[in-house]
C-alpha positions in Angstrom: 178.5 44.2 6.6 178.5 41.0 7.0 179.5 38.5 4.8 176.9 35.0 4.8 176.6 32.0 2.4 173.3 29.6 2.0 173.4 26.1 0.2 170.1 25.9 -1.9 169.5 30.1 -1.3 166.5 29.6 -3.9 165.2 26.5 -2.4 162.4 26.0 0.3 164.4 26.2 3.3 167.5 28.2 2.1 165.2 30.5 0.8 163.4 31.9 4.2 166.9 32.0 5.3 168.2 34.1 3.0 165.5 36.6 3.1 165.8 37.1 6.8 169.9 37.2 6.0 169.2 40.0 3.7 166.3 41.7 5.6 169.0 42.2 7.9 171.4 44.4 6.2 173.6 40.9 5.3 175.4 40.3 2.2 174.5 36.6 1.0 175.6 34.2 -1.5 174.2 31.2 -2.6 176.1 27.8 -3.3 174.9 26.0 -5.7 174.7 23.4 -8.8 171.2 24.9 -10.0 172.1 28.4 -10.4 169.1 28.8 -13.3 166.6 28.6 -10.9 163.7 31.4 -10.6 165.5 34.1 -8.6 162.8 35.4 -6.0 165.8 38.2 -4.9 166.1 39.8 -8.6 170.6 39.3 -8.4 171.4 40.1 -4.7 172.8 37.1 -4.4 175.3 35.9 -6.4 175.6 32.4 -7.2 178.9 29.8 -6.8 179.4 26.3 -7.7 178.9 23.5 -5.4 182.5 22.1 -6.0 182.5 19.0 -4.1 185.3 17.7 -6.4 187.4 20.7 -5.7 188.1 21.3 -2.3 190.0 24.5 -3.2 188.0 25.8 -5.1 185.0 25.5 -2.9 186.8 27.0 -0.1 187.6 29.8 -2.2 183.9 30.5 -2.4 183.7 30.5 1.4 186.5 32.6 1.7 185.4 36.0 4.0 182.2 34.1 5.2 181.1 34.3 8.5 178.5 31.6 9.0 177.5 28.8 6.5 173.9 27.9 6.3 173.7 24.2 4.9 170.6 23.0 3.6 172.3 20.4 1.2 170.8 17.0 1.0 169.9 14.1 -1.1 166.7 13.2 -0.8 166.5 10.1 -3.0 168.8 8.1 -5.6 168.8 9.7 -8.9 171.6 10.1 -11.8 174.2 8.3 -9.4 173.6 10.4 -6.8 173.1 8.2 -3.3 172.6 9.1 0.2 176.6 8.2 0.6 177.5 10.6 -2.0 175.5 12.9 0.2 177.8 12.4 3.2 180.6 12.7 1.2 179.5 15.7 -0.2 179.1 17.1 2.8 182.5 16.5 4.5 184.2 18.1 1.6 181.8 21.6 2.3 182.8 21.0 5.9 186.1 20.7 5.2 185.8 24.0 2.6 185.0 25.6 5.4 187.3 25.1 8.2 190.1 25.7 5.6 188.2 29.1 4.1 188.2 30.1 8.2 184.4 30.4 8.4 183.0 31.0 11.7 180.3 28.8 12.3 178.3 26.4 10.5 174.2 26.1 11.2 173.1 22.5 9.3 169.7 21.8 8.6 169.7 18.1 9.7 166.4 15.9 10.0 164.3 14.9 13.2 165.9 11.6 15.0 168.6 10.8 13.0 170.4 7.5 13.8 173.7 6.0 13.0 172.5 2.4 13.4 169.0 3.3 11.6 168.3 0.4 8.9 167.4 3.8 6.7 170.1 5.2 4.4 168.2 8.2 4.9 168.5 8.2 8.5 171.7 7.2 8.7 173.1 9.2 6.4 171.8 12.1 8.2 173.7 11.0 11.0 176.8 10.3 9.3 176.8 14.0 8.0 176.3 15.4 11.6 179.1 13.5 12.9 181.3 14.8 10.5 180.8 18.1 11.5 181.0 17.8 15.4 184.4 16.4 14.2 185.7 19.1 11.5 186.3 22.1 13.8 184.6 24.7 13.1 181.7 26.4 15.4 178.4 24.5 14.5 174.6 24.4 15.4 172.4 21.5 14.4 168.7 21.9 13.3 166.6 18.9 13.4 163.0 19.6 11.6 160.7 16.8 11.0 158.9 18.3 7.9 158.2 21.8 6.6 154.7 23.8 5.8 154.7 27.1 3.8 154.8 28.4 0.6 156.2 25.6 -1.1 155.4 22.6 1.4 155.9 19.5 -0.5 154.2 17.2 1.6 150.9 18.9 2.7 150.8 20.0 -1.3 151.4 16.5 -2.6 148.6 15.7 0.2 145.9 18.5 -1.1 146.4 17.8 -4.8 145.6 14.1 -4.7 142.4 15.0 -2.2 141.6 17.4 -5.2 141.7 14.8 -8.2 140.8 11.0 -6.8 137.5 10.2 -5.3 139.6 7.9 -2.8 143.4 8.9 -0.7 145.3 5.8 0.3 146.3 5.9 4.4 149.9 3.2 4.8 148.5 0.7 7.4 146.6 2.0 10.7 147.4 6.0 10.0 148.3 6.4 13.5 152.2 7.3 13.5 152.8 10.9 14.1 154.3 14.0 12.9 155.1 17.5 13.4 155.7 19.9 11.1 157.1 23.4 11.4 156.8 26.4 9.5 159.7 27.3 7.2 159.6 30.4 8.3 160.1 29.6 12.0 163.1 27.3 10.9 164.6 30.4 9.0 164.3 32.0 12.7 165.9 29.7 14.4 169.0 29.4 11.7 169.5 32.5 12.6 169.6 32.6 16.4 171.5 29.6 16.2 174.2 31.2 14.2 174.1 34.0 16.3 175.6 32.0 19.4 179.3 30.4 19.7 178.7 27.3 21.5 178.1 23.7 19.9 174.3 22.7 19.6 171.7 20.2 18.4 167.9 21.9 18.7 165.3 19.7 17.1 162.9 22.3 14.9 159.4 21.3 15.4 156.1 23.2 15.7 153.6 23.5 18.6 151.4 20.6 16.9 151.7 16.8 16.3 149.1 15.1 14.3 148.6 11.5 13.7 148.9 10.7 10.0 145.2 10.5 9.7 144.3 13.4 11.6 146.9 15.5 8.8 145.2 14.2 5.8 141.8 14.7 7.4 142.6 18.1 8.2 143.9 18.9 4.7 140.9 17.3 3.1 138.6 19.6 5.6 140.8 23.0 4.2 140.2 22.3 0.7 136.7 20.9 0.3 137.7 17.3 -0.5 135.1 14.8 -0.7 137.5 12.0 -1.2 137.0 8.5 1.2 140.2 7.8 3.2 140.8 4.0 3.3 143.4 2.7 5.0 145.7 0.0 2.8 149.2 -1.9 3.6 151.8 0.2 3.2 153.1 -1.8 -0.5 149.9 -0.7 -2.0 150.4 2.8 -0.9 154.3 2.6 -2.2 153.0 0.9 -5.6 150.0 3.7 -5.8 152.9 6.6 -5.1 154.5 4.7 -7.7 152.4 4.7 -10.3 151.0 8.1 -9.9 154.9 9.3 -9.9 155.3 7.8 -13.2 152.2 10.2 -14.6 153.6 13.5 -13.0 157.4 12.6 -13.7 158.1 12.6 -10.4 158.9 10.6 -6.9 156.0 11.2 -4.6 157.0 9.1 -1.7 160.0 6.6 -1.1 160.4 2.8 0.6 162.5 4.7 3.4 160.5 7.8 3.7 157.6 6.0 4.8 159.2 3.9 6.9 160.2 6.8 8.7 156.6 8.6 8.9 155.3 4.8 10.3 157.9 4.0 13.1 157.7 8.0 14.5 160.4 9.5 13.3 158.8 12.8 12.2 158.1 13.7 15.7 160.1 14.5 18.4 160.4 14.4 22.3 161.8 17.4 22.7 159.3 20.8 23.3 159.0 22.6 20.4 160.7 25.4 19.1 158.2 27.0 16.6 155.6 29.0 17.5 153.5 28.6 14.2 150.6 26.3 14.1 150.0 24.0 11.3 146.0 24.7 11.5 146.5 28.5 11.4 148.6 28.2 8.4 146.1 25.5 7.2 142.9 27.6 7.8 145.1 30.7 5.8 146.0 28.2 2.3 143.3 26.0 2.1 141.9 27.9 -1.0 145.3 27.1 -3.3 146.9 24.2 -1.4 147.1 21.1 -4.3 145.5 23.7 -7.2 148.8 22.7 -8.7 151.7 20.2 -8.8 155.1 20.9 -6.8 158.0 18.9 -8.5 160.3 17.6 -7.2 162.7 15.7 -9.3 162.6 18.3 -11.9 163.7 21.1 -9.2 166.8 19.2 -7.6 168.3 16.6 -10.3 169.5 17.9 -13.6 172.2 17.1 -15.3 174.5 19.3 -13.8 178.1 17.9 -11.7 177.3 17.3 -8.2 
């Protein structure tokens, strides 16, 4: 049987995969610093540490696996942790690998990544992919732009403000683009690309872009909104993200995560590679998209060692 492990099994992303991992007849384990999480799989997969400061140790946990699925990322500072802790981070498990003799590596990267980006984000993500075309080991590259399905952050974060304010705040002209893809469909395409021996970089987008605009207008349209969309400059969206983070405890939107979204780098050039369609899934979760709050903060950053 064999023998796979999943960083973040329990997480959006980490979790399709491991479902289709187990549907499969595959034994999975899940690396980890937030091994308390609900567990959707009721104890088939066992948990390990995240050791990034023990290199030994963490290849011990990789030891007999055959293909590493890596969804690890930082997606904002928080209790010392930084986008070049991040990188770091994810050398070491790179390293882990090659030493523990693991096959092949599929990473779940980000659409457009760019060593010379002004973005941390960005740049980081590029940083972390150049460290493993370097480290040795078998690799595959998925690039998604951002993710819809049962626990889509974005499109959630979207609904739930259309739900509660009589007015949704679009940064600047609303025009930029993006593409999102299904969860599931990235969960399919981890595992073909883990499937094949050769060195890749797929970007993971669905069939449909959308201008900004055209998303929030669509979500407002699946769940009955009546709020007015009015266009503002993109610090008065930052400082109304702000303060609306502050009531729910959480970070709703960052300085370098709308930079992104406005200069186009959730989209790609490339044709797409999911099948699903945003306004299917749309038409199908309109009724409980933004009934209730999905945290961030309090889901990735706890006191725990990174």
């Amino acid at each position: 049987m064999p023998h796979q492990a999943v960083t973040g099994a329990l997480g959006f992303s980490g979790r399709h995969i491991a479902t289709r991992l187990l549907a499969r007849g595959d034994e999975v384990v899940n690396l980890t610093n937030h091994p308390d999480r609900p567990d959707p799989f009721d104890g088939r997969i066992p948990a390990k540490r995240l050791a990034f400061d023990d290199v030994a140790a963490l290849a011990a946990s990789l030891r007999g696996v055959n293909t590493l699925f890596n969804t690890y990322w930082v997606r904002f500072r928080r209790l010392g942790l930084t986008h070049a802790d991040a990188v770091r981070n994810s050398r070491t498990l790179f390293e882990a690998a090659l030493e523990a003799g693991v096959r092949r590596i599929v990473h779940v990267s980000i659409a457009n990544p760019d060593p010379a980006s002004p973005l941390a984000y960005y740049r980081g993500k590029a940083q972390v992919e150049a460290a493993l075309a370097t480290v040795g080991v078998s690799h595959a590259v998925l690039r998604p732009a951002v993710l819809f399905g049962d626990e889509p952050i974005l499109a959630n974060s979207i609904a739930w403000l259309l739900r509660r304010s009589p007015v949704f705040a679009i940064p600047g002209d609303g025009r930029y683009a993006i593409q999102p893809i299904d969860a599931a469909d990235l969960a399919d395409l981890a595992l073909q690309a883990a499937d094949r021996d050769d060195d890749l970089v797929w970007d993971a987008v669905g069939p449909e872009v959308f201008s900004f605009t055209e998303l929030v207008e669509a979500i407002r349209k699946a769940t009955g909104s009546r709020a007015r969309l009015v266009h503002v400059p993109p610090r008065l969206a930052l400082l109304a993200a702000w303060g609306l983070g502050r009531v729910v405890r959480d970070t709703l939107l960052t300085t370098e995560e709308l930079e992104g979204l406005m200069t186009n780098l959730l989209v790609s050039r490339d044709l797409p590679r999911g099948t699903a369609r945003f306004t299917d899934w749309l038409a199908a979760s309109g009724a409980w998209l933004g009934r209730d709050y999905l945290p961030e903060v309090s889901r990735h950053f706890v006191a725990q060692p990174a």
